[in-house]
CHARMM internal coordinates of N, CA and C (Angstrom, degrees):
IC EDIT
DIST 1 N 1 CA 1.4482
DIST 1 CA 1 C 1.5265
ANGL 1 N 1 CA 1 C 110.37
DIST 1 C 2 N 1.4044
ANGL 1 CA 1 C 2 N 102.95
DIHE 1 N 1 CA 1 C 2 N -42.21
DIST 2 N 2 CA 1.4200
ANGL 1 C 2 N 2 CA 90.13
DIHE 1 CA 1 C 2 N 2 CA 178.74
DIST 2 CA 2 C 1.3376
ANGL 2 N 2 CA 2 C 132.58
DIHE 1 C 2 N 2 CA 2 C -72.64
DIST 2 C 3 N 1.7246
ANGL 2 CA 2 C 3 N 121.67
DIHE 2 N 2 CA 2 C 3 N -21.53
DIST 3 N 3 CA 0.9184
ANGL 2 C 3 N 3 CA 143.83
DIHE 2 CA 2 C 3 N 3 CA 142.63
DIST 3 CA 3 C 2.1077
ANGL 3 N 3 CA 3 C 116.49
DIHE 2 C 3 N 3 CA 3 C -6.57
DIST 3 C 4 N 1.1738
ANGL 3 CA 3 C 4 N 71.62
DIHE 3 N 3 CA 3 C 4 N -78.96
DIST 4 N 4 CA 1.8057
ANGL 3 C 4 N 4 CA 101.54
DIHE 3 CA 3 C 4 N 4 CA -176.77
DIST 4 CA 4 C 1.4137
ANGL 4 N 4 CA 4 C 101.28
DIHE 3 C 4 N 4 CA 4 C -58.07
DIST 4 C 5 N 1.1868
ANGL 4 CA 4 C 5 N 117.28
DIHE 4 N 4 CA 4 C 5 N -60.04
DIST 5 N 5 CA 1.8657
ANGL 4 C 5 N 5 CA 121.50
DIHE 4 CA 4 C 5 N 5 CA -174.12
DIST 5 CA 5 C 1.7836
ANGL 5 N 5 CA 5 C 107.30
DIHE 4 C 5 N 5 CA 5 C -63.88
DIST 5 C 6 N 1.1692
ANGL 5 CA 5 C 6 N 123.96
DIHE 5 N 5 CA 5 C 6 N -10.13
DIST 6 N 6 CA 1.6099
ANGL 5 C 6 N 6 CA 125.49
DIHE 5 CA 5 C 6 N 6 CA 172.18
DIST 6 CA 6 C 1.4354
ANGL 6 N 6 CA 6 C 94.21
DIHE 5 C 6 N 6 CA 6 C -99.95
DIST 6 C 7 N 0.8241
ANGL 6 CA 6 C 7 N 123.65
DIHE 6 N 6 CA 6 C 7 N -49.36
DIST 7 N 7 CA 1.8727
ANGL 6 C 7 N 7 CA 107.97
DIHE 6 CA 6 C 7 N 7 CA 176.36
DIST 7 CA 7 C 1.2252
ANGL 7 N 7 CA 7 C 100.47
DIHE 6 C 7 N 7 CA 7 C -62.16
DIST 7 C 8 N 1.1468
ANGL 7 CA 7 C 8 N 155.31
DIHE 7 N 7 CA 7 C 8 N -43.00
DIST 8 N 8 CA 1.3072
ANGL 7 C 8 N 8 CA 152.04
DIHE 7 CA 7 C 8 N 8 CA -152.17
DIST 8 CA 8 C 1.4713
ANGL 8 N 8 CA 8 C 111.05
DIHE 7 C 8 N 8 CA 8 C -100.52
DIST 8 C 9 N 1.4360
ANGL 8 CA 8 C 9 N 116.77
DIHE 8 N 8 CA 8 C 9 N -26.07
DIST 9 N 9 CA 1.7122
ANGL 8 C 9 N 9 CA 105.66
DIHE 8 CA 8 C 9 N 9 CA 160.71
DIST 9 CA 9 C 1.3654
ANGL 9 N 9 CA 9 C 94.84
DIHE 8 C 9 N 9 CA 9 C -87.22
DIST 9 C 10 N 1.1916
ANGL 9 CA 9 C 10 N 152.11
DIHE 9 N 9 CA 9 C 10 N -21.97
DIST 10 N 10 CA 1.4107
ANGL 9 C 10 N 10 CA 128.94
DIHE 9 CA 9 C 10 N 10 CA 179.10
DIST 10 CA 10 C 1.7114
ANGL 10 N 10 CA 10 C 108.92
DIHE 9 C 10 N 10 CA 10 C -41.44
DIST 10 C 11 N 1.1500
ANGL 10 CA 10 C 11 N 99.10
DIHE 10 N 10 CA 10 C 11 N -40.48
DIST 11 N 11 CA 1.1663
ANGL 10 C 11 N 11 CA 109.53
DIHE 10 CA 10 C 11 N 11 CA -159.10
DIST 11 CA 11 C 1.8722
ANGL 11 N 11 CA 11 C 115.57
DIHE 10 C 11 N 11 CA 11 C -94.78
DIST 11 C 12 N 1.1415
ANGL 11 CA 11 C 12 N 116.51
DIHE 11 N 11 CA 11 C 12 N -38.45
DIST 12 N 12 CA 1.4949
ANGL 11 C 12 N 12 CA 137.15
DIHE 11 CA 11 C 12 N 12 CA 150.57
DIST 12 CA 12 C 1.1616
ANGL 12 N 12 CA 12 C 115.01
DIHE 11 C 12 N 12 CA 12 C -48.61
DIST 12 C 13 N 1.8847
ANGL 12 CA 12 C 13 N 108.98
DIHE 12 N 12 CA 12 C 13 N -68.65
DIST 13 N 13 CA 1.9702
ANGL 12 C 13 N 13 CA 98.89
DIHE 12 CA 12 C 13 N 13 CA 176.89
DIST 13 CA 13 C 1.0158
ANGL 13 N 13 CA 13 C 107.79
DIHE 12 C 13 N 13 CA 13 C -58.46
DIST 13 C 14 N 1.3041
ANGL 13 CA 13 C 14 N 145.31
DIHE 13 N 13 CA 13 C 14 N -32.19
DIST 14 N 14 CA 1.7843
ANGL 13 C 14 N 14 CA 136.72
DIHE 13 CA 13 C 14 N 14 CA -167.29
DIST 14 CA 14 C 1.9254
ANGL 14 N 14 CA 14 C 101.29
DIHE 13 C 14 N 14 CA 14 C -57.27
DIST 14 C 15 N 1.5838
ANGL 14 CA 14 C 15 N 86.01
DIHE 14 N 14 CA 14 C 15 N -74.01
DIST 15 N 15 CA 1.1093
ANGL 14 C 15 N 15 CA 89.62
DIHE 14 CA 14 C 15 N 15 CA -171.89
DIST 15 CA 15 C 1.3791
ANGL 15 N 15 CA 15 C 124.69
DIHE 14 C 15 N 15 CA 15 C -52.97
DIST 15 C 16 N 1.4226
ANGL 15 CA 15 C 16 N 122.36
DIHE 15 N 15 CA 15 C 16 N -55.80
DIST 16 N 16 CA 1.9279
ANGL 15 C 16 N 16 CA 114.86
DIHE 15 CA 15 C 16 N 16 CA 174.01
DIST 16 CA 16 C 1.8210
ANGL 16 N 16 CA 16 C 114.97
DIHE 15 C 16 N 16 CA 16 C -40.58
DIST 16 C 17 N 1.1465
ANGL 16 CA 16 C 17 N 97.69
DIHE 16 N 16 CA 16 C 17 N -56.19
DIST 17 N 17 CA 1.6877
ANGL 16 C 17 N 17 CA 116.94
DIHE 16 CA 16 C 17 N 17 CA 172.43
DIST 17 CA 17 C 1.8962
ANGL 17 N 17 CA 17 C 101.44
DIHE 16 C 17 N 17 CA 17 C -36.47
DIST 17 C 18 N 1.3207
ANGL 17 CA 17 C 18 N 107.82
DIHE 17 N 17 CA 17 C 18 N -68.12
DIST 18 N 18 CA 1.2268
ANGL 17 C 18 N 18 CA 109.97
DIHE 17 CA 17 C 18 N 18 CA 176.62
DIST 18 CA 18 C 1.8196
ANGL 18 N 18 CA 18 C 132.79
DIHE 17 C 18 N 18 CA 18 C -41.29
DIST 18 C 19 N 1.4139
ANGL 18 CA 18 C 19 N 88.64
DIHE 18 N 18 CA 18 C 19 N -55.91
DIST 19 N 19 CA 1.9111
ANGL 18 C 19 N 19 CA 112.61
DIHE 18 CA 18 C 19 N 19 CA 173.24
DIST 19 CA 19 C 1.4516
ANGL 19 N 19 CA 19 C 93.06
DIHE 18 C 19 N 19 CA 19 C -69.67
DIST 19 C 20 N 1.0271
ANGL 19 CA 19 C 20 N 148.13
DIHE 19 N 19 CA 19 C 20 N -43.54
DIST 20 N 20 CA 1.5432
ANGL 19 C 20 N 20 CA 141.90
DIHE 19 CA 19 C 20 N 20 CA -166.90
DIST 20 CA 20 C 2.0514
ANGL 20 N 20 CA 20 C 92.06
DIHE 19 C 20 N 20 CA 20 C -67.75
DIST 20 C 21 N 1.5000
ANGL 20 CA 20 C 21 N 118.16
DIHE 20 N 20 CA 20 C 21 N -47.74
DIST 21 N 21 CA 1.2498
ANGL 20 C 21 N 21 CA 111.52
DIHE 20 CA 20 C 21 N 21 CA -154.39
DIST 21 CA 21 C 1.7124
ANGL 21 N 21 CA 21 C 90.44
DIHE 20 C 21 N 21 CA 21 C -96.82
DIST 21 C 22 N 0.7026
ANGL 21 CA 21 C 22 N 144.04
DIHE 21 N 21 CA 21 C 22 N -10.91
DIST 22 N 22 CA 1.6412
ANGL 21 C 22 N 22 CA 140.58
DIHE 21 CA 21 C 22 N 22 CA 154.73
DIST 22 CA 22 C 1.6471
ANGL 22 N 22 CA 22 C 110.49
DIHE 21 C 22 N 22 CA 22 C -70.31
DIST 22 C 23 N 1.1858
ANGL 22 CA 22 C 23 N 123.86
DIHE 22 N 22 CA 22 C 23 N -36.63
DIST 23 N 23 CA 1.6197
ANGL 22 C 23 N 23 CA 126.46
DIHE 22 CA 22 C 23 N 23 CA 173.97
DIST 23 CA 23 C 1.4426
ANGL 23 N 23 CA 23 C 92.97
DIHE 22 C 23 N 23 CA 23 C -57.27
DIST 23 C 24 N 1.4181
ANGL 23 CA 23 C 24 N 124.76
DIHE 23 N 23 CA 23 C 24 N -74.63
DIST 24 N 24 CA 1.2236
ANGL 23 C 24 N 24 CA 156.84
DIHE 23 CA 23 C 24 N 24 CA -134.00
DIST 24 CA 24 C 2.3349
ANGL 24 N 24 CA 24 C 89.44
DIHE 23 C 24 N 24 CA 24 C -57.72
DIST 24 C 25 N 1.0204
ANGL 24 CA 24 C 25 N 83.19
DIHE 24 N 24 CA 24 C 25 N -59.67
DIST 25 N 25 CA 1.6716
ANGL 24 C 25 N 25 CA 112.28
DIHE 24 CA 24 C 25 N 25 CA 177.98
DIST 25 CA 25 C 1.6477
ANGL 25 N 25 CA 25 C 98.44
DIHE 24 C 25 N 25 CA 25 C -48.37
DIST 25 C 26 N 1.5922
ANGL 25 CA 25 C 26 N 119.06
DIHE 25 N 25 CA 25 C 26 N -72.31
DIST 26 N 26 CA 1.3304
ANGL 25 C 26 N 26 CA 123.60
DIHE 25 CA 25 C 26 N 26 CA -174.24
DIST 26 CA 26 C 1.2846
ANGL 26 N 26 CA 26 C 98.43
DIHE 25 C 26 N 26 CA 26 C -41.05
DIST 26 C 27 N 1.3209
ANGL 26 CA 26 C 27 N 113.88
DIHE 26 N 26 CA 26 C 27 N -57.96
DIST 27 N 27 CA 1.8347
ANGL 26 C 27 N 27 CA 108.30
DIHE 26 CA 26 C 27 N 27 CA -145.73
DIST 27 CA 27 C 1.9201
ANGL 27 N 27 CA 27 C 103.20
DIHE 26 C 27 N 27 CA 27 C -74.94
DIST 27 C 28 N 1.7129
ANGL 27 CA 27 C 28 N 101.85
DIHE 27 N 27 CA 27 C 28 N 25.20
DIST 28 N 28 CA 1.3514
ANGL 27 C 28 N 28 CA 100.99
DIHE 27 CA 27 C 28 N 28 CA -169.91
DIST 28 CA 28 C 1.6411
ANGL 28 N 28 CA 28 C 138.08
DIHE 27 C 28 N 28 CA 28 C 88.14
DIST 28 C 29 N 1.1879
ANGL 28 CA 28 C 29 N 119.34
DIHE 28 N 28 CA 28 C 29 N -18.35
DIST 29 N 29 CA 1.3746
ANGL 28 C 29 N 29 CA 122.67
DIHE 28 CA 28 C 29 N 29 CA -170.88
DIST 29 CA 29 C 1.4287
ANGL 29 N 29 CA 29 C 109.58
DIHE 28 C 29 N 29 CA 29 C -85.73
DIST 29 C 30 N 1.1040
ANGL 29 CA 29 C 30 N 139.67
DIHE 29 N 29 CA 29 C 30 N 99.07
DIST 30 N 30 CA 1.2614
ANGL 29 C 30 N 30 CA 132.39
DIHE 29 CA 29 C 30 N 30 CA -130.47
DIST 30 CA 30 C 1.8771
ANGL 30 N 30 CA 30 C 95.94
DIHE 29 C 30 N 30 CA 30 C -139.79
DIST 30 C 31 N 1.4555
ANGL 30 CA 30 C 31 N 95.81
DIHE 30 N 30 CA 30 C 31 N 7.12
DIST 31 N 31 CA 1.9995
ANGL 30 C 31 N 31 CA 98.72
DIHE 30 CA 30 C 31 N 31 CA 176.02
DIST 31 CA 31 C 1.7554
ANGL 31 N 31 CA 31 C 111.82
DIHE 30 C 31 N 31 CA 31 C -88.10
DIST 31 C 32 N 0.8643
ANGL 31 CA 31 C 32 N 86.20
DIHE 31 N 31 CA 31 C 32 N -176.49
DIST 32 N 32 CA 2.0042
ANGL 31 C 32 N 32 CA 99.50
DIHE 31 CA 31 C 32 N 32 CA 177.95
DIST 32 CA 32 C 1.5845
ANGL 32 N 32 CA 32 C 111.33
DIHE 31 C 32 N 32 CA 32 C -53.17
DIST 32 C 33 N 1.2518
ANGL 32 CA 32 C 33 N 90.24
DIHE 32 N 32 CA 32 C 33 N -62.31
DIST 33 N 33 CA 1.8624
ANGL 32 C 33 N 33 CA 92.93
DIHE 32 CA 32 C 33 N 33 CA -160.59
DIST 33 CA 33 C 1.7913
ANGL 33 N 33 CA 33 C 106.51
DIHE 32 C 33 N 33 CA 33 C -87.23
DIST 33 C 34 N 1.0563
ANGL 33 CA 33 C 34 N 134.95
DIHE 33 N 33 CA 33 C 34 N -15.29
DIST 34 N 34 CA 1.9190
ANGL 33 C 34 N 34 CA 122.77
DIHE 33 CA 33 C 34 N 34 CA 159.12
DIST 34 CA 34 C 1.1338
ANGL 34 N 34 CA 34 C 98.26
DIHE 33 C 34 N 34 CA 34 C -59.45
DIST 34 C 35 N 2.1044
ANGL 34 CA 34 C 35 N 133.74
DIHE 34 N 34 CA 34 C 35 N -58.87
DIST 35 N 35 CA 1.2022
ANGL 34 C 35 N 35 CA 113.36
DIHE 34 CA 34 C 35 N 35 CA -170.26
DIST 35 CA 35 C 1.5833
ANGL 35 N 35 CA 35 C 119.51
DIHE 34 C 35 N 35 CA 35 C -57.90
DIST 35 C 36 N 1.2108
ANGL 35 CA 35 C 36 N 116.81
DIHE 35 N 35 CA 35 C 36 N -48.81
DIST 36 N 36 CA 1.6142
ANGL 35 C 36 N 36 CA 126.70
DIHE 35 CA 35 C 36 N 36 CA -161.07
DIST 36 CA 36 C 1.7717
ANGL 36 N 36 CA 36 C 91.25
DIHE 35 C 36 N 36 CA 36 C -66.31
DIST 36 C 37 N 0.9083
ANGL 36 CA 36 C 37 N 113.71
DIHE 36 N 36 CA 36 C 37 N -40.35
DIST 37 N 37 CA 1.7839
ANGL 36 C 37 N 37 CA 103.24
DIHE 36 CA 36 C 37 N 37 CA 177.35
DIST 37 CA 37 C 1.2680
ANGL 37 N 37 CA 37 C 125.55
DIHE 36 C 37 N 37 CA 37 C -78.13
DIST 37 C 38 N 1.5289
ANGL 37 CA 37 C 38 N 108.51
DIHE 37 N 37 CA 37 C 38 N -23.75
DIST 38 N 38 CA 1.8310
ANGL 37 C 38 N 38 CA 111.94
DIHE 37 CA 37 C 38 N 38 CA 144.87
DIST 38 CA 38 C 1.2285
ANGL 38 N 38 CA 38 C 109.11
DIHE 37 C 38 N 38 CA 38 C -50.73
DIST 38 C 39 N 0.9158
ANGL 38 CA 38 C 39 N 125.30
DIHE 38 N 38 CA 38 C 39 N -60.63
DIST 39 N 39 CA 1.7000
ANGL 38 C 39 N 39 CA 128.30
DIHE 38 CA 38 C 39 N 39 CA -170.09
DIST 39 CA 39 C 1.5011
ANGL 39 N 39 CA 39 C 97.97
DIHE 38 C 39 N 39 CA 39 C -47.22
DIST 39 C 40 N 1.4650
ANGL 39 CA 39 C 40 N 108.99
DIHE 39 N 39 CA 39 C 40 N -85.32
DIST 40 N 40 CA 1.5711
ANGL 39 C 40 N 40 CA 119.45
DIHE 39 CA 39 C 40 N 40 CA 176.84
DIST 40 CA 40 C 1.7529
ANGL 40 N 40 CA 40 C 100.37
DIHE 39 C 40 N 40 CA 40 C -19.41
DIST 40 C 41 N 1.0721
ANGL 40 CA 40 C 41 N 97.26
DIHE 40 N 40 CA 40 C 41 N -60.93
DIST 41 N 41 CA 1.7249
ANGL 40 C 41 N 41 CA 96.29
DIHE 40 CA 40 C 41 N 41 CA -164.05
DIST 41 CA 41 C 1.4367
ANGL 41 N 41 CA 41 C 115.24
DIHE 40 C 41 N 41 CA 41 C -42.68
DIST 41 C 42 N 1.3741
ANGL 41 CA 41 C 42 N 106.74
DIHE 41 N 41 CA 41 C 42 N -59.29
DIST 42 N 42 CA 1.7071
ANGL 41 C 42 N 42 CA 135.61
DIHE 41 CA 41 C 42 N 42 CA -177.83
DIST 42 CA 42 C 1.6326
ANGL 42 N 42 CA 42 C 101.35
DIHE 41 C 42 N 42 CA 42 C -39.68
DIST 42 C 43 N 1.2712
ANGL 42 CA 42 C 43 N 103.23
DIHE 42 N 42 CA 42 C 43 N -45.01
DIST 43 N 43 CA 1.6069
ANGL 42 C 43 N 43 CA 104.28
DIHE 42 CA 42 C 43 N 43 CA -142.32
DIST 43 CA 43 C 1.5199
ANGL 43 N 43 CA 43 C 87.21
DIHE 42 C 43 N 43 CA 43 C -90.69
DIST 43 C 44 N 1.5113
ANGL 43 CA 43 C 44 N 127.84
DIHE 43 N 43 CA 43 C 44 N -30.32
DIST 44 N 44 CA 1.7515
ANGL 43 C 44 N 44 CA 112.18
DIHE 43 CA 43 C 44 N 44 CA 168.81
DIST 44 CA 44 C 1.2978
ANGL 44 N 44 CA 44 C 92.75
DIHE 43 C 44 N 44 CA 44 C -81.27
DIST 44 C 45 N 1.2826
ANGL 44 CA 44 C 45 N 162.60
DIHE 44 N 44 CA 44 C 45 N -84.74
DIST 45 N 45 CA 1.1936
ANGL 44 C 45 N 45 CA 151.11
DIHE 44 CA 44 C 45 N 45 CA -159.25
DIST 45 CA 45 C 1.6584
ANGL 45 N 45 CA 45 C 113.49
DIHE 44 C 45 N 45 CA 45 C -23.60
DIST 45 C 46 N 0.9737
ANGL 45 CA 45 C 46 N 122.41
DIHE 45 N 45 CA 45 C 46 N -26.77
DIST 46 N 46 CA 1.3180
ANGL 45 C 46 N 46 CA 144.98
DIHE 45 CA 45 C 46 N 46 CA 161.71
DIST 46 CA 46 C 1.7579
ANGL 46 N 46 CA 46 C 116.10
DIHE 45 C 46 N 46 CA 46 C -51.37
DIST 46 C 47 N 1.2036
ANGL 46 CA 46 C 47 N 103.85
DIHE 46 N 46 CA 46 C 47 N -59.54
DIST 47 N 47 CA 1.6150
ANGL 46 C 47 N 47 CA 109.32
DIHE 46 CA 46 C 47 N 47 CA -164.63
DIST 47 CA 47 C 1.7152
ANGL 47 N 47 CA 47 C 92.97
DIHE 46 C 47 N 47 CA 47 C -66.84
DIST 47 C 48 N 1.5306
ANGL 47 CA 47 C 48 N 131.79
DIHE 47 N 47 CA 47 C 48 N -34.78
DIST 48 N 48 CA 1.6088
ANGL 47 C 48 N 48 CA 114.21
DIHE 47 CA 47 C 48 N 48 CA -175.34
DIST 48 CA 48 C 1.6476
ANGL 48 N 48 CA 48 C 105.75
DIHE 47 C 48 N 48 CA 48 C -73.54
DIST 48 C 49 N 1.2830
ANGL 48 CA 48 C 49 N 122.24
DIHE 48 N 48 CA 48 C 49 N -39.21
DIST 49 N 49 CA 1.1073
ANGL 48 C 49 N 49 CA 123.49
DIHE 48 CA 48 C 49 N 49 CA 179.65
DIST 49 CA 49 C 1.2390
ANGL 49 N 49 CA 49 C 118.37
DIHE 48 C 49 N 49 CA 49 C -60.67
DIST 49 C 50 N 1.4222
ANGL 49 CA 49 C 50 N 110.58
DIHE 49 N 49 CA 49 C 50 N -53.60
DIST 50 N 50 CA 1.8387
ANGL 49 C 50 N 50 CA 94.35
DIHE 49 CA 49 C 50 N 50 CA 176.11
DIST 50 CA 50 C 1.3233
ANGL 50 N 50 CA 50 C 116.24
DIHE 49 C 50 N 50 CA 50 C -83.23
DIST 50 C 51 N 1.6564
ANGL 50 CA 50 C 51 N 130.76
DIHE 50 N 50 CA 50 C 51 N 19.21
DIST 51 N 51 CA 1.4361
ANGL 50 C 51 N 51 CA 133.43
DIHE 50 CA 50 C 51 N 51 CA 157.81
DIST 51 CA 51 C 1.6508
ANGL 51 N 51 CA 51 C 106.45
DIHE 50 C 51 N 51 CA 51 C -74.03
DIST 51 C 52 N 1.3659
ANGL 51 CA 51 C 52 N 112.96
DIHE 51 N 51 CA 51 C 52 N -35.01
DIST 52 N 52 CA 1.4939
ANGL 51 C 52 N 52 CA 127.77
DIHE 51 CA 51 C 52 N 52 CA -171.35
DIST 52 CA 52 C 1.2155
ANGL 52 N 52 CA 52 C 109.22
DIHE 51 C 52 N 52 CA 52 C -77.47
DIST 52 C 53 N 1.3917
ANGL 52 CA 52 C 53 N 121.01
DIHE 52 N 52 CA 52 C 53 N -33.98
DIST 53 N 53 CA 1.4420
ANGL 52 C 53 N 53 CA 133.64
DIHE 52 CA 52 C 53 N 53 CA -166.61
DIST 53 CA 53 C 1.6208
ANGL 53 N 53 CA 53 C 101.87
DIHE 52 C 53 N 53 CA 53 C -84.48
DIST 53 C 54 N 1.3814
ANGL 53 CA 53 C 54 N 105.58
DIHE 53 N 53 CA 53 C 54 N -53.45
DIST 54 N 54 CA 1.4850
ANGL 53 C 54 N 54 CA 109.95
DIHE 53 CA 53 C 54 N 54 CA -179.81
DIST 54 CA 54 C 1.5445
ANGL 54 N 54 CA 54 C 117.52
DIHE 53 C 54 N 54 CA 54 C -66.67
DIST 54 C 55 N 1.2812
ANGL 54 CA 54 C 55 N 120.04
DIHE 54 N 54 CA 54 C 55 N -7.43
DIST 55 N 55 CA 1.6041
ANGL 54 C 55 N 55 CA 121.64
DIHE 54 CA 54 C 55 N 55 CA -168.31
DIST 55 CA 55 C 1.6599
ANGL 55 N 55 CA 55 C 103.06
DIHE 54 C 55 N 55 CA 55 C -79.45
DIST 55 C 56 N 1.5050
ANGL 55 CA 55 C 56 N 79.44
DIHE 55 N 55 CA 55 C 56 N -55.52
DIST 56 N 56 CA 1.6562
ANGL 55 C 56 N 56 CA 100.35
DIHE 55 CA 55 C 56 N 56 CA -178.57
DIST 56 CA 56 C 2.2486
ANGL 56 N 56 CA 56 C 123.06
DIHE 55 C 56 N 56 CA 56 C -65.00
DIST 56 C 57 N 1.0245
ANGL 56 CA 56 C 57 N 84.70
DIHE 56 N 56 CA 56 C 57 N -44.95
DIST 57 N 57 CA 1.4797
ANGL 56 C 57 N 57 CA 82.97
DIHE 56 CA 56 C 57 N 57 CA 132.88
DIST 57 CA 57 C 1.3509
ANGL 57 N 57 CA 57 C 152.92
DIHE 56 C 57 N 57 CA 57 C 1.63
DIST 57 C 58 N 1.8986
ANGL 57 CA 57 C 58 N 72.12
DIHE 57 N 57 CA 57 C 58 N -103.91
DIST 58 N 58 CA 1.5960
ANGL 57 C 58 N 58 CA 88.48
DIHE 57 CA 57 C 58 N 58 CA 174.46
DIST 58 CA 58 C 1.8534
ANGL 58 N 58 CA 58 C 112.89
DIHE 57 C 58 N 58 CA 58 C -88.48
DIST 58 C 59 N 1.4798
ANGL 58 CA 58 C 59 N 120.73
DIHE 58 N 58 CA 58 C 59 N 9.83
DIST 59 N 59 CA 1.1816
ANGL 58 C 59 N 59 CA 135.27
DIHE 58 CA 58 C 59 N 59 CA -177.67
DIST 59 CA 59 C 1.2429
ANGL 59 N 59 CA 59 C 100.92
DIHE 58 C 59 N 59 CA 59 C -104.78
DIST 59 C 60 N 1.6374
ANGL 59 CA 59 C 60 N 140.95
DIHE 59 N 59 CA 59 C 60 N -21.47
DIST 60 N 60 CA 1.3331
ANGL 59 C 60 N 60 CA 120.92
DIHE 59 CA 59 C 60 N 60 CA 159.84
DIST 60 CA 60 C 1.3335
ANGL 60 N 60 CA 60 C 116.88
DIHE 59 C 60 N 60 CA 60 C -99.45
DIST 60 C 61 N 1.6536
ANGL 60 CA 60 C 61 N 114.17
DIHE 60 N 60 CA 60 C 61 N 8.64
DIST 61 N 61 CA 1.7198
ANGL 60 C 61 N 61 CA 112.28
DIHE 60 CA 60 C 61 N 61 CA 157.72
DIST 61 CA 61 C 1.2942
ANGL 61 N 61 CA 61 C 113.79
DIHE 60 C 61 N 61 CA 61 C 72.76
DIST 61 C 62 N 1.6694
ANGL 61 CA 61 C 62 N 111.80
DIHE 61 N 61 CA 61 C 62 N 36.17
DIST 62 N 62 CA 0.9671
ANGL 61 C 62 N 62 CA 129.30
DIHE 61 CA 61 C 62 N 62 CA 156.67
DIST 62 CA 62 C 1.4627
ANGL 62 N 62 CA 62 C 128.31
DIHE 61 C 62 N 62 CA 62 C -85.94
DIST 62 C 63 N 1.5084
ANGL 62 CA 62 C 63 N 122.12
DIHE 62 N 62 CA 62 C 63 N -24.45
DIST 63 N 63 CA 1.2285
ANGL 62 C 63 N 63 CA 125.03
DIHE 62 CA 62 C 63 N 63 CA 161.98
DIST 63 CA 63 C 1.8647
ANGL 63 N 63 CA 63 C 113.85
DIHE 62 C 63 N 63 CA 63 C -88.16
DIST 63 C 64 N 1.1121
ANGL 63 CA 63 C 64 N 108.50
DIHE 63 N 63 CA 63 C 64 N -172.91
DIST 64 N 64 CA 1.3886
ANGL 63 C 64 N 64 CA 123.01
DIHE 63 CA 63 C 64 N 64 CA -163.13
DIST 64 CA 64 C 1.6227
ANGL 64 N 64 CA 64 C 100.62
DIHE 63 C 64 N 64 CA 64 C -115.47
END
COOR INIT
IC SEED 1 N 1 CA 1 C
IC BUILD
């Protein structure tokens, strides 16, 4: 399981992290620390989601 859930935030933290620091940008804030704390933000917002993502997963017995 854990296997699967590190491939899968690779791919989850990137992306939330990312949409958090492109929002962050739109709504104007365009200094160091709004982006880098989008980031920060994204990337724990990340760890519940790919716990949720990976459960289910492995609950429709698609992984090994």
């Amino acid at each position: 399981m854990f296997r699967l859930a590190s491939i899968l935030y690779s791919i989850i933290g990137t992306t939330m992290a990312g949409s958090l620091m492109v929002f962050v940008l739109v709504i104007g804030r365009d200094t160091l620390v709004p982006i880098l704390l989008a980031a920060g933000a994204g990337a724990l917002l990340a760890l519940p989601v790919t716990w949720f993502v990976t459960r289910a997963m492995m609950a429709d017995g698609t992984t090994e």
